[in-house]
Biopython code that builds the backbone (N, CA, C, O; Angstrom):
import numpy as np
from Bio.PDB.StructureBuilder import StructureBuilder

atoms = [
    (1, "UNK", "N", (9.880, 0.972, 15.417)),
    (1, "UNK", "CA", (8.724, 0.564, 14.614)),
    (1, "UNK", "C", (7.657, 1.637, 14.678)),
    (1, "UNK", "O", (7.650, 2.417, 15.630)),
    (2, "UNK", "N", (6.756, 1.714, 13.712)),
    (2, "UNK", "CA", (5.655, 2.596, 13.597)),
    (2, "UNK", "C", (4.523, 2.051, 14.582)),
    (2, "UNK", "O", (4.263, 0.848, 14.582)),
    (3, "UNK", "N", (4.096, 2.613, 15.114)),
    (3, "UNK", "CA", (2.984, 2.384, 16.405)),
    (3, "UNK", "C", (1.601, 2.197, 14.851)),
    (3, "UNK", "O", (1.414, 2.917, 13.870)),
    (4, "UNK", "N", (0.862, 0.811, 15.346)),
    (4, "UNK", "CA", (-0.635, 0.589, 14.719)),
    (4, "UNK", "C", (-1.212, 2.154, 14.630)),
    (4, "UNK", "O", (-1.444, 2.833, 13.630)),
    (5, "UNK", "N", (-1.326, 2.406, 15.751)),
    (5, "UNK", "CA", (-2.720, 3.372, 15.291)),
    (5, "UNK", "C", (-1.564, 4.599, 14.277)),
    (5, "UNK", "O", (-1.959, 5.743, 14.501)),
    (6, "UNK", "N", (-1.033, 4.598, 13.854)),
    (6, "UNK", "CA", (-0.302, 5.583, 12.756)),
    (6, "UNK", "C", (-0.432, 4.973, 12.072)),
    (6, "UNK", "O", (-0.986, 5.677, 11.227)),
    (7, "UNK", "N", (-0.320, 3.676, 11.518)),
    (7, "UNK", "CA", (-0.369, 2.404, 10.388)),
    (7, "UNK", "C", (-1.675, 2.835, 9.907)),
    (7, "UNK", "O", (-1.848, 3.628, 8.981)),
    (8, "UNK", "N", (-2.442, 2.351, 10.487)),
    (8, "UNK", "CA", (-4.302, 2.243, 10.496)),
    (8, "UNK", "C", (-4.479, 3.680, 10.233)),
    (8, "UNK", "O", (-5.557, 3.654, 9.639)),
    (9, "UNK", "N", (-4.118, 4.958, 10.286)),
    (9, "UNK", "CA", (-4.451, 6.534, 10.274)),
    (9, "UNK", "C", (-3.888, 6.314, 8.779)),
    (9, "UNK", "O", (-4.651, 6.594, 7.854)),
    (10, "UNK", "N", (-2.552, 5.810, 8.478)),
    (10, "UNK", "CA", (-2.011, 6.205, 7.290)),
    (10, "UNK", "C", (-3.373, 5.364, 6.196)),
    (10, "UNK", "O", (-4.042, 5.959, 5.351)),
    (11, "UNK", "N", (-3.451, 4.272, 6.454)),
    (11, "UNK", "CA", (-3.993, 3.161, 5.374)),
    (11, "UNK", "C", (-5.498, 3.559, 5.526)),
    (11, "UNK", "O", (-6.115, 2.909, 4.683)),
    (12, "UNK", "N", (-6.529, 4.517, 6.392)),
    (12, "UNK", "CA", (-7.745, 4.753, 6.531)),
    (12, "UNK", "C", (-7.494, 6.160, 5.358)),
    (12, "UNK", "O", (-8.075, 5.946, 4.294)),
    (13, "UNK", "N", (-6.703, 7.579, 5.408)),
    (13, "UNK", "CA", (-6.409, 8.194, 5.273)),
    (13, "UNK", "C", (-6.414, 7.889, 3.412)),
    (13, "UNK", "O", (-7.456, 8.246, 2.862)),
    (14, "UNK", "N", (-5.612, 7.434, 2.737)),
    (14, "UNK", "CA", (-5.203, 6.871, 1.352)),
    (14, "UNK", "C", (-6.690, 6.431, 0.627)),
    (14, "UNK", "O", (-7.436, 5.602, 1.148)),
    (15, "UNK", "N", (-6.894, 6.893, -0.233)),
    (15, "UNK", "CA", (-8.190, 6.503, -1.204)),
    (15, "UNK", "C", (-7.482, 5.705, -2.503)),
    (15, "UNK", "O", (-6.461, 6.154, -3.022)),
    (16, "UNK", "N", (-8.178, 4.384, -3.006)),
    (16, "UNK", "CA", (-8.049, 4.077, -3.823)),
    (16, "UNK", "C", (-8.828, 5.034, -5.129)),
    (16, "UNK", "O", (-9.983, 5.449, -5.039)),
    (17, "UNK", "N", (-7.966, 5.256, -6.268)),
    (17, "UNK", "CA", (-8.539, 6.387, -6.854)),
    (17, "UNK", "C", (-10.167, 6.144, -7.437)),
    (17, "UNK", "O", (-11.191, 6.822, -7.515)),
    (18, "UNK", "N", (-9.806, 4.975, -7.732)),
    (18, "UNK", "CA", (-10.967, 4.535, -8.855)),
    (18, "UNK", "C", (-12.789, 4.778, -7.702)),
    (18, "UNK", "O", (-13.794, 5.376, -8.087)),
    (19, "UNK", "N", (-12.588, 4.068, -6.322)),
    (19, "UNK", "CA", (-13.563, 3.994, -5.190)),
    (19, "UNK", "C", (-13.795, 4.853, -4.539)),
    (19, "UNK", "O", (-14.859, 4.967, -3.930)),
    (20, "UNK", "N", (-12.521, 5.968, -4.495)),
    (20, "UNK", "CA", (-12.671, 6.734, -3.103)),
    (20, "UNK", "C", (-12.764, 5.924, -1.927)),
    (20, "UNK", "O", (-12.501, 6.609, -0.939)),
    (21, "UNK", "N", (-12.994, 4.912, -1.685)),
    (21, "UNK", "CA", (-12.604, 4.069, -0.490)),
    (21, "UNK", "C", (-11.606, 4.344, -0.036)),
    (21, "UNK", "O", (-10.679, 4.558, -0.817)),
    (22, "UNK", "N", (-11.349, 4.465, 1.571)),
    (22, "UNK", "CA", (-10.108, 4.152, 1.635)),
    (22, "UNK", "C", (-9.226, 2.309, 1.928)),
    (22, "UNK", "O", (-9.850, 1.318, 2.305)),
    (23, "UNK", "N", (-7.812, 2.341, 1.639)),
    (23, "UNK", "CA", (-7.154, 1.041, 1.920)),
    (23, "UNK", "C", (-7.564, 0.491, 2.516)),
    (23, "UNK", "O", (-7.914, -0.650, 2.213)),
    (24, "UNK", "N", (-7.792, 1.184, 4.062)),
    (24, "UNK", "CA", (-8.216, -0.133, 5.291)),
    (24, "UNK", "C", (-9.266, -0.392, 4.844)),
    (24, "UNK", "O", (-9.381, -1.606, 4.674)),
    (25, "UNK", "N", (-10.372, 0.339, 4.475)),
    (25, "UNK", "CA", (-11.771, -0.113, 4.559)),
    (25, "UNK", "C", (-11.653, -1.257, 2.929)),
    (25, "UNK", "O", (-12.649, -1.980, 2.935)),
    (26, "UNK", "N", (-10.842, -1.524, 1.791)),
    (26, "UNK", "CA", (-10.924, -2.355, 1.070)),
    (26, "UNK", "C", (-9.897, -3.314, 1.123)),
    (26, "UNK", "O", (-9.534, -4.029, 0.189)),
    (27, "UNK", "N", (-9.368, -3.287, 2.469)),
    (27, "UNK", "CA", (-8.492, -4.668, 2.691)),
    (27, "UNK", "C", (-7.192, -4.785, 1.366)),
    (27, "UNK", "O", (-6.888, -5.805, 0.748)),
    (28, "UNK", "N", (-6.793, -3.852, 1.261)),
    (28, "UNK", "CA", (-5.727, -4.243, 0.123)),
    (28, "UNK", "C", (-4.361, -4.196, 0.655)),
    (28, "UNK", "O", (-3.494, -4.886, 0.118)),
    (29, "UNK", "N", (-4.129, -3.565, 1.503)),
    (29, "UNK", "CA", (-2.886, -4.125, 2.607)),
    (29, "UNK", "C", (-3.078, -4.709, 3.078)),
    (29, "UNK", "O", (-3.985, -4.561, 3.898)),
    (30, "UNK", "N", (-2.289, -6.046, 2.945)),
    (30, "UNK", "CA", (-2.713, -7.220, 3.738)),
    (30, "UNK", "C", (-1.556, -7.526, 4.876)),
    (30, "UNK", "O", (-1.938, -8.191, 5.839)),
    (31, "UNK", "N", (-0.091, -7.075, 4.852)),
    (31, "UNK", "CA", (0.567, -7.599, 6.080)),
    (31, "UNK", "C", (1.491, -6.185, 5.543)),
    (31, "UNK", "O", (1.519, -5.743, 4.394)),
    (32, "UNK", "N", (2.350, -5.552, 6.965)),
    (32, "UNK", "CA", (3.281, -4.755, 7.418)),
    (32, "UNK", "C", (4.200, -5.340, 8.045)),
    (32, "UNK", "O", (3.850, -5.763, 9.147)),
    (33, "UNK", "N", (5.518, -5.573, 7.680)),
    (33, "UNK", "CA", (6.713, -5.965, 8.159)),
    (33, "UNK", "C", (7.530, -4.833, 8.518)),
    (33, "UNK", "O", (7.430, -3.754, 7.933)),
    (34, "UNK", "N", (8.304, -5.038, 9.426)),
    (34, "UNK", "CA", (9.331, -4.675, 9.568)),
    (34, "UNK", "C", (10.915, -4.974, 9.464)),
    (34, "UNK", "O", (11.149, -6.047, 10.021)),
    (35, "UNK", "N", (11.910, -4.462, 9.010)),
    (35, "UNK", "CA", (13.085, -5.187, 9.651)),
    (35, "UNK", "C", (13.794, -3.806, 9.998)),
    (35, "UNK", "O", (13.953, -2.857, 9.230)),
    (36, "UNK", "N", (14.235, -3.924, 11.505)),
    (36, "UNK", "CA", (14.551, -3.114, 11.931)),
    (36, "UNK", "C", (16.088, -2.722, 12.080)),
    (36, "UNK", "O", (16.468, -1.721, 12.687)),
    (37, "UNK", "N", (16.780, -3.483, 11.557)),
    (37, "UNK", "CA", (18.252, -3.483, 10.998)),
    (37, "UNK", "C", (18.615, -2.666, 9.835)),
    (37, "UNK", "O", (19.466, -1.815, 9.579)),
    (38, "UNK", "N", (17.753, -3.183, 9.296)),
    (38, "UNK", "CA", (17.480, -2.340, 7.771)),
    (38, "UNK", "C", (16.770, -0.880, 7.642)),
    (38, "UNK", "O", (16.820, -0.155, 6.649)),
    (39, "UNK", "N", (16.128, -0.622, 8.811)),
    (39, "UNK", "CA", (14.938, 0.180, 8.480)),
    (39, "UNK", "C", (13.900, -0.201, 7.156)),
    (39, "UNK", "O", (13.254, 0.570, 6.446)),
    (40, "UNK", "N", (13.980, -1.356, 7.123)),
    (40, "UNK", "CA", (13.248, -1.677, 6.078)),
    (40, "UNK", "C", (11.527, -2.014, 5.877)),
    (40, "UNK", "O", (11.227, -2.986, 6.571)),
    (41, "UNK", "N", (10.390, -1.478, 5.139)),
    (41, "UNK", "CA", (8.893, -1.491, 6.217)),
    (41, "UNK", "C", (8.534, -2.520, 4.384)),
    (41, "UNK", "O", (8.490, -2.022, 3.259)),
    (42, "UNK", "N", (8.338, -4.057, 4.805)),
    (42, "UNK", "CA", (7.917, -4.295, 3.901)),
    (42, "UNK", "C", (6.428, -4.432, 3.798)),
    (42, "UNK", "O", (6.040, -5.031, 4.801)),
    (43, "UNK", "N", (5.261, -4.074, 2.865)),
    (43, "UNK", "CA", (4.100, -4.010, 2.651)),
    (43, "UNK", "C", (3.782, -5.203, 1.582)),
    (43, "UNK", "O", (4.422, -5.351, 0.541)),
    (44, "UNK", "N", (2.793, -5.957, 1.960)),
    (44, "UNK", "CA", (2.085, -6.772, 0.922)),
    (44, "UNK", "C", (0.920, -6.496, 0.786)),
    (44, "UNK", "O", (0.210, -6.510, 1.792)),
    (45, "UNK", "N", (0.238, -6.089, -0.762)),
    (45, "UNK", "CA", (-0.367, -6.010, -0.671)),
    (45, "UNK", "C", (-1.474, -7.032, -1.772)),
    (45, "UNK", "O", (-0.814, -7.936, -2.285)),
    (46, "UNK", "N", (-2.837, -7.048, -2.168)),
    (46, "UNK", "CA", (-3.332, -7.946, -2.454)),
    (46, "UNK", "C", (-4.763, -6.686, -3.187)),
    (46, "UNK", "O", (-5.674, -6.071, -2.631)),
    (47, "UNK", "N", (-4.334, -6.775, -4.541)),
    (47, "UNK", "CA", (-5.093, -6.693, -5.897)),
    (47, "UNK", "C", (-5.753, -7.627, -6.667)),
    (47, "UNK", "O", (-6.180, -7.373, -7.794)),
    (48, "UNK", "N", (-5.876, -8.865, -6.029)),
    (48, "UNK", "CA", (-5.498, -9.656, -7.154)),
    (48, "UNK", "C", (-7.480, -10.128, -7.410)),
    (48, "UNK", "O", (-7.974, -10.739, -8.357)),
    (49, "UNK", "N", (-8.444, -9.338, -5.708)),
    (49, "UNK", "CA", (-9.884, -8.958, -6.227)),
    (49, "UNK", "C", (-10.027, -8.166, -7.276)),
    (49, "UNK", "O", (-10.875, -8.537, -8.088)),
    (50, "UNK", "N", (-9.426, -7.135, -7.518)),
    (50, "UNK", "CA", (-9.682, -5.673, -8.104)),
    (50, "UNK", "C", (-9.367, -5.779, -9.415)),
    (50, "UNK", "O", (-9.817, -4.962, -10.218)),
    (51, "UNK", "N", (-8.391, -7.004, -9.880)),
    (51, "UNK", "CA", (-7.871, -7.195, -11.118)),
    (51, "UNK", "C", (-9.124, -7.352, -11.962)),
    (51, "UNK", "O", (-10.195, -7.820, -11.575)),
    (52, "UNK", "N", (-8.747, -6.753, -13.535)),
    (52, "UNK", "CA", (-10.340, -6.866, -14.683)),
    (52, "UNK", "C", (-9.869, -7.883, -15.418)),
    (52, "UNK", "O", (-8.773, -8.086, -15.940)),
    (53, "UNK", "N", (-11.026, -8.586, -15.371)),
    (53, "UNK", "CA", (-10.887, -9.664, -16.375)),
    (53, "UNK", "C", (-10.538, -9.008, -17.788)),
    (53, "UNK", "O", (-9.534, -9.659, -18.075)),
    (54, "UNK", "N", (-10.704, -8.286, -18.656)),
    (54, "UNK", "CA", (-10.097, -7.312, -19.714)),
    (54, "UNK", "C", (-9.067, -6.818, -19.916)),
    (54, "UNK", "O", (-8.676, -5.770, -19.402)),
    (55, "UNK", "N", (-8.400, -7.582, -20.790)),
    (55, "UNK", "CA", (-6.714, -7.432, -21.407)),
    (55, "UNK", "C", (-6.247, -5.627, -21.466)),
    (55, "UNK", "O", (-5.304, -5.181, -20.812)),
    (56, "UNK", "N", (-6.794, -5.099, -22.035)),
    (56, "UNK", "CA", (-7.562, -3.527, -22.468)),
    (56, "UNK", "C", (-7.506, -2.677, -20.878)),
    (56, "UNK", "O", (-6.910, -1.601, -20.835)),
    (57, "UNK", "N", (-8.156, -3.236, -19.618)),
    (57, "UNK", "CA", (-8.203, -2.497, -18.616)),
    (57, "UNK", "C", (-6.753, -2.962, -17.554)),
    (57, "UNK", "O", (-6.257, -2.332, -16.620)),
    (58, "UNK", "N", (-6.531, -3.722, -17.889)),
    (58, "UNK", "CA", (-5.226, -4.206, -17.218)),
    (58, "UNK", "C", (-4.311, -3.032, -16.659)),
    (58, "UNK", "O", (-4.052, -2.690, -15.506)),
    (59, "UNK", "N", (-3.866, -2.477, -18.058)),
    (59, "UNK", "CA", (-2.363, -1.617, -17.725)),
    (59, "UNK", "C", (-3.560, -0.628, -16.881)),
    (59, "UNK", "O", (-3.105, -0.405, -15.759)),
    (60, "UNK", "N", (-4.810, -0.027, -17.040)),
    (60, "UNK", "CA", (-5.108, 1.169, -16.072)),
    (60, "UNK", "C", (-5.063, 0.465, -14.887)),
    (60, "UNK", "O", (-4.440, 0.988, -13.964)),
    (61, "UNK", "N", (-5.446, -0.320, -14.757)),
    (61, "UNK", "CA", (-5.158, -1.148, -13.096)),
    (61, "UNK", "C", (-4.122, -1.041, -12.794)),
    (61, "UNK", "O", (-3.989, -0.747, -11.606)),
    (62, "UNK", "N", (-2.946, -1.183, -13.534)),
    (62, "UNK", "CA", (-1.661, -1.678, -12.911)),
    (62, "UNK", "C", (-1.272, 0.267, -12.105)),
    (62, "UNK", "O", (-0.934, 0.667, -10.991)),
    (63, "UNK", "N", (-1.601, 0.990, -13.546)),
    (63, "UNK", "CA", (-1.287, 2.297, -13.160)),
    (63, "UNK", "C", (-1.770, 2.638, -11.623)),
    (63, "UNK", "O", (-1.009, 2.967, -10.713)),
    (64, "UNK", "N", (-3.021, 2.506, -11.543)),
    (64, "UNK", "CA", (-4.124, 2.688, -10.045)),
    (64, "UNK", "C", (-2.665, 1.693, -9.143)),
    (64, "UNK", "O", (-1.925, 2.619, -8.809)),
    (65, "UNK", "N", (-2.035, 0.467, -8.685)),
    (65, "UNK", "CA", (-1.457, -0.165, -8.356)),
    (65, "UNK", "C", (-0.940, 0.839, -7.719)),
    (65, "UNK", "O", (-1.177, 1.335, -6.618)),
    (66, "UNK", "N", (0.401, 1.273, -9.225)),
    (66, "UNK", "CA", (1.545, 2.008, -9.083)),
    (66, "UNK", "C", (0.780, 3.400, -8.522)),
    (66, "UNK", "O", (1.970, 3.715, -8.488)),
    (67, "UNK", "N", (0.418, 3.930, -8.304)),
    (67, "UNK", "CA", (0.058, 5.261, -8.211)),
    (67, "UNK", "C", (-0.199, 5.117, -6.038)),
    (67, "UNK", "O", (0.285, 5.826, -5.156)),
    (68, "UNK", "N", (-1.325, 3.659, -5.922)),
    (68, "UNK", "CA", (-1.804, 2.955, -4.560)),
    (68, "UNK", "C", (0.008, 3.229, -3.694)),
    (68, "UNK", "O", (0.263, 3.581, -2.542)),
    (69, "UNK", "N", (0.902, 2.897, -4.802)),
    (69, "UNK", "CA", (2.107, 2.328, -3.805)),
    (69, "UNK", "C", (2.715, 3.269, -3.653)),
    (69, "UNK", "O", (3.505, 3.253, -2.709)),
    (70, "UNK", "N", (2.617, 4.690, -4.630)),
    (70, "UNK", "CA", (3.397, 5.466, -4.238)),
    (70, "UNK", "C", (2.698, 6.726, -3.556)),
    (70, "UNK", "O", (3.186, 7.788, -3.944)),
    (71, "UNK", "N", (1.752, 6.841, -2.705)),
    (71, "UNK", "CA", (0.998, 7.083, -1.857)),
    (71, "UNK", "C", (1.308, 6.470, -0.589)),
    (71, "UNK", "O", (1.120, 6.997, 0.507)),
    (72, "UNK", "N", (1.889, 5.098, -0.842)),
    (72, "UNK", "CA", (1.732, 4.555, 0.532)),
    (72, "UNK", "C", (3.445, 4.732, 1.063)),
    (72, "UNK", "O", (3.757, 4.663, 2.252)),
    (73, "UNK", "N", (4.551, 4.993, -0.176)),
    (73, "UNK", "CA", (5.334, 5.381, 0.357)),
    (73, "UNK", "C", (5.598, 6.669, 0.412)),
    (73, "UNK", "O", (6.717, 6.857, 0.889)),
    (74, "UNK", "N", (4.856, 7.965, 0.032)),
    (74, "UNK", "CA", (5.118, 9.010, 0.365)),
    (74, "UNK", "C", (4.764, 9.328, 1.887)),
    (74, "UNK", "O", (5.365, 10.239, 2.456)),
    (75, "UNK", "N", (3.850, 8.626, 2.510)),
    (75, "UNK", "CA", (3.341, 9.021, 3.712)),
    (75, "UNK", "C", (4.085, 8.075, 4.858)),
    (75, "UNK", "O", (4.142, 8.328, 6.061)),
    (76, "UNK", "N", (4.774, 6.644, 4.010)),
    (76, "UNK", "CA", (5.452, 6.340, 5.503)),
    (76, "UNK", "C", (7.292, 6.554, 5.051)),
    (76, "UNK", "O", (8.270, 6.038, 5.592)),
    (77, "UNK", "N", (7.246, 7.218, 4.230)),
    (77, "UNK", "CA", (8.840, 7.523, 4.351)),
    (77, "UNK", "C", (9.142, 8.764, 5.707)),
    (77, "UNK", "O", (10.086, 8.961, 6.472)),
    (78, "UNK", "N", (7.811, 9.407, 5.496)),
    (78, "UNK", "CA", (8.140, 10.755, 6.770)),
    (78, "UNK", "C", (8.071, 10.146, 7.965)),
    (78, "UNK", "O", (7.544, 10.841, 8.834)),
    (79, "UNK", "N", (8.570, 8.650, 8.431)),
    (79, "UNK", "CA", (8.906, 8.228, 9.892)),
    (79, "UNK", "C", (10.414, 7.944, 9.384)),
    (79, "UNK", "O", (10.950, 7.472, 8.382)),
    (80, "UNK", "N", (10.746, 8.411, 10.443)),
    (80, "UNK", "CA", (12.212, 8.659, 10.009)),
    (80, "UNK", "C", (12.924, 6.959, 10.498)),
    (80, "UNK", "O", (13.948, 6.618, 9.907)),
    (81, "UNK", "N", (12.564, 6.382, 11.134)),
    (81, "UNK", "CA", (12.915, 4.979, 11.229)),
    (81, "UNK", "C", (12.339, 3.989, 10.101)),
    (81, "UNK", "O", (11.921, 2.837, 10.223)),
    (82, "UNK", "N", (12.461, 4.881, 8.860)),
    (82, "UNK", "CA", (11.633, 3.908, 7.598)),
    (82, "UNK", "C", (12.521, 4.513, 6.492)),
    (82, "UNK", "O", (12.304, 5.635, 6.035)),
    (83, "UNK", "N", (13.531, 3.718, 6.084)),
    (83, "UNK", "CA", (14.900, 3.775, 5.152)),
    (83, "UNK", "C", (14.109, 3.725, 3.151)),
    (83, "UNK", "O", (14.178, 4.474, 2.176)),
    (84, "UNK", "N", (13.356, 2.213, 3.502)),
    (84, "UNK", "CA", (13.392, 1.274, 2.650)),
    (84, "UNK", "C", (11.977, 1.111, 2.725)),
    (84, "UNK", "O", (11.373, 1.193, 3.795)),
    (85, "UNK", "N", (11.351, 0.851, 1.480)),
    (85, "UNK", "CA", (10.096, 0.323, 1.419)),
    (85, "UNK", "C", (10.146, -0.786, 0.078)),
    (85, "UNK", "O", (10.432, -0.499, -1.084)),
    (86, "UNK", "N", (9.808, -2.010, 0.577)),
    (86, "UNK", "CA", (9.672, -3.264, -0.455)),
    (86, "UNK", "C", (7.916, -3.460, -0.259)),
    (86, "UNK", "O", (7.240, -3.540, 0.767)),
    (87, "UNK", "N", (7.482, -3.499, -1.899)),
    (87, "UNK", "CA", (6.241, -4.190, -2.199)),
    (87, "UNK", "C", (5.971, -6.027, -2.484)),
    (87, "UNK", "O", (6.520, -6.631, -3.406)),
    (88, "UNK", "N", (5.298, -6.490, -1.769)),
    (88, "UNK", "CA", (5.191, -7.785, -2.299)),
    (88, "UNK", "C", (3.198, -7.879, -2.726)),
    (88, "UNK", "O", (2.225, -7.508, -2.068)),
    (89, "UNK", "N", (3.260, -8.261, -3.513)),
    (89, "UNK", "CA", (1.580, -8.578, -4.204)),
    (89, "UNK", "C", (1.382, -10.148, -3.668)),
    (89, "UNK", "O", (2.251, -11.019, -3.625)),
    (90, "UNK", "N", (0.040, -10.245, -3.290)),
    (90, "UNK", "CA", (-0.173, -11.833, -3.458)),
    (90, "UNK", "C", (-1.223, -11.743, -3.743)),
    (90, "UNK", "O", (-1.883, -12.751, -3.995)),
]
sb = StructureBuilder()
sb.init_structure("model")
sb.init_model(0)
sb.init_chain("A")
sb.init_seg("    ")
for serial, (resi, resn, name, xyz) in enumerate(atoms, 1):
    if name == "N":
        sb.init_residue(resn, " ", resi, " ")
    sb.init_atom(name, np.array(xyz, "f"), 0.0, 1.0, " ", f" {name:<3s}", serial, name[0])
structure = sb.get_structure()
């Protein structure tokens, strides 16, 4: 498993584009799983503040999303005990 304080470095580290915030500091990862059979690191995460009420701004959100997730797996695929990365939203 990935040791917290590498978790917390990766998710402080990552800026949401739109804030410059980073993840930890806007709570949008909300739980880190593991399954260690699998090497599998599942992430949930939680947009569902950040979402615009505006039909029109939607897909750029979703893009910011997609762009959030593949940030978060470029930086934890380089632990080599991390195969698999599954997203769940709530």
């Amino acid at each position: 498993m990935i040791p917290k304080e590498n978790i917390i470095k990766i998710l402080k580290k990552i800026k949401d584009p739109e804030s410059e915030q980073s993840l930890y500091d806007l709570q949008i990862v909300k739980h880190i799983d593991y399954k260690e059979e699998e090497k599998e690191l599942i992430i949930t995460l939680d947009f569902n503040r950040r979402m615009p009420n505006c039909i029109g701004c939607k897909p750029v959100a979703w893009m910011v999303q997609k762009k959030i997730a593949e940030y978060l797996e470029n930086d934890f695929f380089e632990f080599e005990e991390v195969k698999q990365i599954d997203f769940k939203y709530s």
